[in-house]
N, C-alpha and C positions, 0 to 999 in steps of 0.2 A: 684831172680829166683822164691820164691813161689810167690811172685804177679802175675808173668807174668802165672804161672799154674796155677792159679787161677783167672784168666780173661779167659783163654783158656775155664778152665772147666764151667766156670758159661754162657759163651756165646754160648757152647756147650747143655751147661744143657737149655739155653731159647730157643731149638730147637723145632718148632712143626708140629704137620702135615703139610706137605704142600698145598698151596691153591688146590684149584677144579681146575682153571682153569691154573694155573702152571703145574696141570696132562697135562693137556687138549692139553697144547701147547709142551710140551715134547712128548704125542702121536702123535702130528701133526708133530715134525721133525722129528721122530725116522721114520715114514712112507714116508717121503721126502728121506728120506736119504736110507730106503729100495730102493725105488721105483727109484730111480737114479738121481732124481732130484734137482737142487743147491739150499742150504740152504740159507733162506736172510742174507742179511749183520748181522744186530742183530748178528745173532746166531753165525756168524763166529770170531764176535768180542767178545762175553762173551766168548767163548774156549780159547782166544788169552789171555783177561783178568783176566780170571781164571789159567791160568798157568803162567803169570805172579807175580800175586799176590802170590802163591804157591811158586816160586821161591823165592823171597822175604819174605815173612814166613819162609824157610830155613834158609837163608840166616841172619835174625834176631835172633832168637832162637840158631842154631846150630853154625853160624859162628857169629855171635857178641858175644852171651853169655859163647861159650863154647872152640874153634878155636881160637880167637884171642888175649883173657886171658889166654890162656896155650902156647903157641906156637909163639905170637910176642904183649904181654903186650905194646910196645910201639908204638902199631899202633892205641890204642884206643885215644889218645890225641888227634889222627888228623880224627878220624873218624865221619862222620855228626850226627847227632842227631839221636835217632830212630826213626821208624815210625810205630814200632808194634802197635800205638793204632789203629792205619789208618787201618791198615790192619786187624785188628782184630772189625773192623767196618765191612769191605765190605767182607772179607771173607766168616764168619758165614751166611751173607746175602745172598750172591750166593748159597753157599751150600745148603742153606735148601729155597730158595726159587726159581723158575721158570725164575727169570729174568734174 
């Protein structure tokens, strides 16, 4: 458990400003999206993959580490591998950058 809060926090802690031009394009859809107009595919696909992935962060921390050890111990034998590294690859990345 302290690794995994400590890959949390150290991937949190290598967060930095975000590009110019990551502004640049989140003003460009926030004004699409004022203005009434449909968002391109891109954009409708990082919202779909970012609460995806979101999900799945739950789902690993809360119900793998903490849910499934207290409440049904015999389901970890049959459970797949983790993939918190994965996600904690692309996560951090979404969040603090524009893509």
């Amino acid at each position: 458990m302290k690794d995994i809060l400590g890959r949390l926090a150290s991937a949190l802690s290598l967060k930095g400003a975000p590009a110019p031009d990551a502004l640049r394009r989140q003003g460009q859809d926030r004004s699409q999206e004022d203005s009434g107009t449909s968002l391109p595919r891109p954009h409708l696909w990082k919202g779909l993959l970012g609460w995806a992935l979101v999900c799945l962060f739950i789902w690993e921390v809360a119900g793998r580490l903490l849910i499934i050890p207290l409440c049904a111990p015999q389901w970890q034998a049959v459970l797949p591998p983790s993939v918190l590294d994965q996600i904690m690859t692309l996560l951090p990345g979404m969040l603090e950058t524009g893509w």
